[in-house]
C-alpha positions in Angstrom: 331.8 303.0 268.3 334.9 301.9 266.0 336.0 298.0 265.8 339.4 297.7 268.0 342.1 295.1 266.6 343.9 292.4 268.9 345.8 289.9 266.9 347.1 286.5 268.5 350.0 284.2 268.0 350.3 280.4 268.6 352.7 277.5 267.8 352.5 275.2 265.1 351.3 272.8 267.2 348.1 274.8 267.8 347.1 275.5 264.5 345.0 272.2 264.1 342.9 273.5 266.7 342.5 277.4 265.4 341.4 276.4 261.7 339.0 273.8 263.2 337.9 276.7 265.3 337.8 278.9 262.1 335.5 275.8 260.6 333.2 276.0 263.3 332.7 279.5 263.5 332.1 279.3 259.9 329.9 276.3 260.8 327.7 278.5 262.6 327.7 281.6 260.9 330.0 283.7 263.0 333.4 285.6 262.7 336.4 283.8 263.6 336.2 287.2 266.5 333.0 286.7 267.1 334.0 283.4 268.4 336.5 284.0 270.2 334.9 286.9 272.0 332.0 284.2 273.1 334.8 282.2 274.8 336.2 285.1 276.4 333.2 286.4 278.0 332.6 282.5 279.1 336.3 282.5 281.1 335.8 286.3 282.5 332.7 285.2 283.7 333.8 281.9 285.3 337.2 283.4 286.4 336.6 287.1 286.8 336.9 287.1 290.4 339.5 284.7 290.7 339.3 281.0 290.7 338.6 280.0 294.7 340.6 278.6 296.6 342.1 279.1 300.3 345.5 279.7 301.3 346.9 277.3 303.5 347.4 279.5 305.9 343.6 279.6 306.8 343.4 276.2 308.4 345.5 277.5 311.4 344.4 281.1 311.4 340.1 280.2 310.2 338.1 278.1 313.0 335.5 277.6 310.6 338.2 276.2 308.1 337.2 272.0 308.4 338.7 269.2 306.1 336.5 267.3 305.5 335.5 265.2 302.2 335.3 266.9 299.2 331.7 267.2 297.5 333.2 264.5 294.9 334.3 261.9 297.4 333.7 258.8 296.9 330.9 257.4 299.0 332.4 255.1 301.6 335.1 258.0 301.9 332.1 260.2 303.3 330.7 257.4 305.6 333.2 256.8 307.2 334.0 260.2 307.9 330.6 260.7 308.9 331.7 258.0 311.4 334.5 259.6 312.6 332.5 262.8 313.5 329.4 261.3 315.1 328.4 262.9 318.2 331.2 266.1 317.7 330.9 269.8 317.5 332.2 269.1 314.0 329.0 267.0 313.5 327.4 269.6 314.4 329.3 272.6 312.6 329.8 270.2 308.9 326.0 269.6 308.9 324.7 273.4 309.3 327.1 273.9 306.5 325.2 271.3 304.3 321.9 272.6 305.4 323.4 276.2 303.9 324.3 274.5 300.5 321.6 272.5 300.4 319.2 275.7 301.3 321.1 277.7 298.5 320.8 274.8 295.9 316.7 274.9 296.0 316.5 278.5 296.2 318.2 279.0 293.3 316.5 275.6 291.9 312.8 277.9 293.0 314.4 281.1 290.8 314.9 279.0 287.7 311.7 277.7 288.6 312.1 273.9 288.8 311.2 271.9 291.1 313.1 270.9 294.5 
């Protein structure tokens, strides 16, 4: 299996940060490649599939499609939805939808083997 060669060009402004990448890689006994492959595998394997998101399309056309809070609201932000929704279906449909997360978290919390 040969070595294949990709080269890479970047403004002036940049080269700060690719010889104190160069440092660092020296730093810790790799190739300046070797390095860069590291982070590339690291962003394929976050974004390989895509980043997710929804089209907004899918609040019309998705029943199952709620806004609600997002998981870094602010606290009072969730309460008072929370309020909002008491006694609704979408009580009802936003908290089987925790339970799923939730359930997901400790199982794969139980696979890494800590505890829950």
């Amino acid at each position: 299996m040969g070595n294949n060669i990709k080269s890479f060009s970047y403004k002036d402004n940049k080269k700060e940060i690719v010889e104190s990448a160069e440092k660092i890689a020296s730093k810790e006994g790799k190739k300046f490649s070797e390095l860069i492959l590291e982070l590339l595998e690291k962003h394929v394997q976050i974004h390989g599939d895509g980043n997710p998101a929804y089209a907004l399309d899918q609040w019309q056309d998705n029943p199952r499609m709620l806004a609600i809070p997002a998981l870094g609201s602010e606290r009072e932000t969730v309460f008072q939805y929370w309020q909002k929704i008491r006694g609704t279906k979408t009580w009802n449909e936003v908290e089987l939808m925790l339970k799923n997360w939730i359930d997901s978290h400790n199982e794969v919390m139980k696979e890494e083997g800590d505890s829950v």
